[in-house]
C-alpha positions in Angstrom: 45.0 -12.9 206.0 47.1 -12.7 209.2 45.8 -13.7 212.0 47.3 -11.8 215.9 47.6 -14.5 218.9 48.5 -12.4 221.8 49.2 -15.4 223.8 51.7 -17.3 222.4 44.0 -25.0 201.2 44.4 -28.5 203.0 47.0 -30.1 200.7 46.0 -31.7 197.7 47.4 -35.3 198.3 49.4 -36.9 195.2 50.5 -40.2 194.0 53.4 -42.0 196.6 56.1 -42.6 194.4 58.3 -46.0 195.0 61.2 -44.4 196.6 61.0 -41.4 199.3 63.8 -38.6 198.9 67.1 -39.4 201.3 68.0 -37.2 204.0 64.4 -35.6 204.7 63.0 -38.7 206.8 60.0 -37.4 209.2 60.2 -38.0 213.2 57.6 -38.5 215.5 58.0 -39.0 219.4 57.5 -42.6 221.0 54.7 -41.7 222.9 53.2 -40.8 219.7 53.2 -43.8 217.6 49.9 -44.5 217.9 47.2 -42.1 215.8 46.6 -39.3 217.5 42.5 -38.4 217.0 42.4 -36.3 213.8 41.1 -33.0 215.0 42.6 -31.1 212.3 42.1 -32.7 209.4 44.9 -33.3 206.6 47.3 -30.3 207.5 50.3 -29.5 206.3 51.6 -26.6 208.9 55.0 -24.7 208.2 56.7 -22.7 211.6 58.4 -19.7 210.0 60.5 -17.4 212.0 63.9 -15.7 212.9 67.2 -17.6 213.6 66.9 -18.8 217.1 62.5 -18.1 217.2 62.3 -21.7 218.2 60.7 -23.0 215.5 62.2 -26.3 216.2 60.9 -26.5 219.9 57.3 -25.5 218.8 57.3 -28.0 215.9 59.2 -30.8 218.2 55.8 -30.1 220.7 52.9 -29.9 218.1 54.5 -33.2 216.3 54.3 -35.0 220.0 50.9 -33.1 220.9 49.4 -33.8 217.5 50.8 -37.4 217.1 51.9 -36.5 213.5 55.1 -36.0 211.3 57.5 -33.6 212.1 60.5 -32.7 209.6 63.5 -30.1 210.7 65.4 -27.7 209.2 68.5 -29.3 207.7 71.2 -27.9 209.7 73.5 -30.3 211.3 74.4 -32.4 208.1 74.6 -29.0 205.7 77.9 -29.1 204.2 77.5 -25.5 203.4 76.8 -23.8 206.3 80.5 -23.1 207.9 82.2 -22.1 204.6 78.3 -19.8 204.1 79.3 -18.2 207.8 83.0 -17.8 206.8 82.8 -16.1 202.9 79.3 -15.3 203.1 79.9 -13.8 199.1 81.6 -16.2 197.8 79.1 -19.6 198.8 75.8 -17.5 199.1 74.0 -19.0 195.9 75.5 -22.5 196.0 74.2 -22.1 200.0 70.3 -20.7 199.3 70.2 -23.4 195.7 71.3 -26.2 198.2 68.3 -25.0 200.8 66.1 -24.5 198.2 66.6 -28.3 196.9 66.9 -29.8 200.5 63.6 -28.1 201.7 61.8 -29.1 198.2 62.4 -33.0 199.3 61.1 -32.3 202.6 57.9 -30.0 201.0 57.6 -33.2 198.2 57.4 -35.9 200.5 54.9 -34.2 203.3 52.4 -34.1 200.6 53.5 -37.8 199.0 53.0 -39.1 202.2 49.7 -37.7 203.0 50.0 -37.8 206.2 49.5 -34.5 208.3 53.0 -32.7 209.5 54.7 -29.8 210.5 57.4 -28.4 209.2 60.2 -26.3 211.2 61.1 -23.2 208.4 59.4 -23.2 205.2 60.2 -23.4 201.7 59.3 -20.4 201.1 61.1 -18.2 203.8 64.3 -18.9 201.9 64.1 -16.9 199.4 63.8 -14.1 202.5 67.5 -14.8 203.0 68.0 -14.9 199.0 66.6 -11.3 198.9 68.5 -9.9 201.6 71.8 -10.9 200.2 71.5 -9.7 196.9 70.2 -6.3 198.2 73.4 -6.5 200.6 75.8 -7.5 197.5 76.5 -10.6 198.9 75.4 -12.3 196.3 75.7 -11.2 192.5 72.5 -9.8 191.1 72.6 -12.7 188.1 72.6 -15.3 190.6 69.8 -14.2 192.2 67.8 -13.9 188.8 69.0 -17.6 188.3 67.5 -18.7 192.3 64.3 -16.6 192.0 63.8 -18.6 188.1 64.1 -21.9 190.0 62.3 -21.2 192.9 59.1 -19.9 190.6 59.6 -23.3 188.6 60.2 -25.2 191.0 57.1 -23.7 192.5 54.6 -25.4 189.9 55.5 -28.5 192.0 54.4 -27.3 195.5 51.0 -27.8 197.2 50.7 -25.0 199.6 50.7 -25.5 203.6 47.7 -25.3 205.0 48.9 -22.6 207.5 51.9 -21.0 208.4 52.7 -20.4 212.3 55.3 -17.6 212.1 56.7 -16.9 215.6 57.5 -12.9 215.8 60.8 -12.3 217.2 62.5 -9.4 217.6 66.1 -8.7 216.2 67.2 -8.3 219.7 65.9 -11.3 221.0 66.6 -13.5 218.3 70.2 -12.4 219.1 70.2 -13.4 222.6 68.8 -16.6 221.6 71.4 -17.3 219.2 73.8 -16.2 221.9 72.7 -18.7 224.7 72.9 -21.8 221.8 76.3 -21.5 221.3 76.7 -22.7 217.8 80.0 -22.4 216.6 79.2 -21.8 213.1 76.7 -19.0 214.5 79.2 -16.9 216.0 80.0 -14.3 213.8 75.9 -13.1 213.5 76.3 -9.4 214.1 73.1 -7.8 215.1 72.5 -5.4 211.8 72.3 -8.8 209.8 69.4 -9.7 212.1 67.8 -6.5 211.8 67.7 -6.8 208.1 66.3 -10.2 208.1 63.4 -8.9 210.4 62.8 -6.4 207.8 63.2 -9.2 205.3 60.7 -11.3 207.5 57.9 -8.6 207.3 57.9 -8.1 203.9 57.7 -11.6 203.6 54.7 -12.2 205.9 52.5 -9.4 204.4 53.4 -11.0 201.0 52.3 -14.7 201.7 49.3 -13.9 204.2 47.8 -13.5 200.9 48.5 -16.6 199.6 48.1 -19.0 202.5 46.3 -18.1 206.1 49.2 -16.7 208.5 48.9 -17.1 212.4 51.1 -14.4 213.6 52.5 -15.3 217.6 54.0 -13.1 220.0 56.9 -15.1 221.2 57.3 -13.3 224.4 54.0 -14.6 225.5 54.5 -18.3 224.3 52.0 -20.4 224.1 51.4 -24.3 225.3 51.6 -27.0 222.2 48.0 -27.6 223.6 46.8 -23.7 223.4 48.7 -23.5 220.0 46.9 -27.2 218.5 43.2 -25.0 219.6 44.2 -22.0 218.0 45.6 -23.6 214.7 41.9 -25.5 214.8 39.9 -22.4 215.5 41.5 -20.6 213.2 41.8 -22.5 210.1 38.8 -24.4 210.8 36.8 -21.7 211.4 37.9 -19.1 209.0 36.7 -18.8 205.2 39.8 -17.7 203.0 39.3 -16.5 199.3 42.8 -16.0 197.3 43.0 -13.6 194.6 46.7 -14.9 194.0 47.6 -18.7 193.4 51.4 -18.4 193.5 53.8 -16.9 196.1 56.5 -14.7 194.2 60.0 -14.3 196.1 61.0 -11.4 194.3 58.5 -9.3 195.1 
């Protein structure tokens, strides 16, 4: 079930084990410190979007509006990243396996924690970008066999997010955005490898709407961290979901 916002599963909580995985450490804002009055419940949310959809500002706000964990996308300390830019066919798997196992720590220690949190990119959208380069030949078909058996394995692991934000972007726009950032290693993003990852996007949201509630926002008409905290209440808490399907499959 997706859910429109024109304006703009609770976790199962396991055992804490001794030591936390490096490198994935939450943040949460000063003014925060203190427990924020648990509205929501136990959520887990995951922002999914675009390059550049600003999935870091809108999890940056609801961890500082919510008083709760916020874990990013790991982007300045990937060691991949430059050489991923600069011989996309040559680094793609070791790039989307790295992800994949960076991302999993994050996903592990949200729900050994217990504590509710957001999560700027999913999990799950990576193997969107897995997809899209082995339909493009940038990465060899039996490596992507290989990533989509991990991913699936790995997946007996994973409690699912409670909801997924994804913030809509066009192609366009999520150029321009990439544009007025200025990252260096993001310089040579042409606009037809945008498009396809929109494409890649949509078959993605229409595939995991089924297995966890989706809020769909229009980012052109952005919403406050205080309108987006109601509308994540109203509509998870309000809303009856019953799943057919109890795992999401990335090669479909």
């Amino acid at each position: 079930m997706q859910t429109e916002i024109a304006r703009s599963s609770t976790p199962t909580q396991a055992t804490q084990p001794q030591v936390l995985a490096d490198g994935s450490r939450p943040t949460r804002a000063e003014a925060s410190r203190r427990e924020a009055p648990d509205v929501l419940g136990n959520m887990f949310i995951g922002i999914a979007g675009m390059i550049g959809a600003g999935k870091s500002t809108l999890a940056a706000a609801l961890g500082t509006h919510l008083g709760i964990d916020c874990y990013y996308e790991p982007v300045e300390d990937n060691e991949y990243l430059e050489d991923f830019y600069r011989d996309t066919a040559r680094t793609s798997f070791a790039m989307q396996v790295y992800l994949l196992n960076r991302r999993f720590q994050q996903h592990q220690e949200i729900i050994w924690r217990g504590r509710s949190a957001v999560q700027d990119r999913t999990i799950y959208e990576d193997s969107i970008f897995a997809k899209m380069l082995a339909k493009t030949g940038l990465m060899d078909e039996r490596d992507y066999r290989t990533y989509v058996d991990l991913f699936r394995n790995m997946s007996n692991f994973m409690c699912k997010p409670s909801v997924i934000i994804f913030l809509d972007v066009s192609p366009e726009a999520s150029a321009a955005r990439i544009r007025a950032r200025s990252r260096d290693v993001e310089s040579k993003i042409e606009l037809g490898y945008l498009q396809a990852l929109y494409e890649g996007y949509q078959e993605f949201i229409a595939g995991i709407s089924k297995v966890i509630p989706v809020i769909r926002v229009d980012y052109e008409r952005f919403a406050t961290a205080e309108e987006m905290a109601a509308v994540i209440q109203r509509e998870y808490m309000d809303a009856s979901f019953l799943r057919q399907v109890t795992r999401f499959d990335p090669a479909r």
